[in-house]
Steps between C-alpha positions, in 0.01 A plus 500: 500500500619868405337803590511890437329796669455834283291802481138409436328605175891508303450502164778265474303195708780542775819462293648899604744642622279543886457094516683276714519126458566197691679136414585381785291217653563644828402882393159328466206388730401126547171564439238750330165606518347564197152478337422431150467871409879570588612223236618648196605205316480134485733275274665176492809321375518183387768272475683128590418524848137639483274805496589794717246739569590858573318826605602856530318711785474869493469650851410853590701596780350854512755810506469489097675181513400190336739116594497279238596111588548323148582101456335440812449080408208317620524150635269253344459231753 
């Protein structure tokens, strides 16, 4: 998972020279609330091993700032 927190309402979608972003597993929480409206995209990847399933979540954090998590997989059990 990746994320990136920029100005809300950029016409760039958050890729400026105000955003920040995060790789680190450890700059990240364990887990996330979300509902269904704060998902901004749903894809998968498949391959050898299997389907992944992936979501990106768009969270207002108010301030005129907007986090974005991206690649966030979901386990199929």
């Amino acid at each position: 998972m990746y994320s990136r927190e920029y100005d809300t309402g950029n016409s760039l979608g958050g890729w400026s020279e105000g955003s920040t972003y995060h790789y680190k597993p450890d700059e990240h929480p364990l887990e996330i609330e979300f509902t269904f409206e704060e998902i901004c995209n749903l894809y998968h990847e498949s391959g050898s091993a299997g389907t992944a399933y992936s979501i990106n979540i768009q969270k207002d954090l108010g301030n005129g700032r907007t986090k974005e998590y991206y690649g966030v997989h979901l386990a199929c059990i």
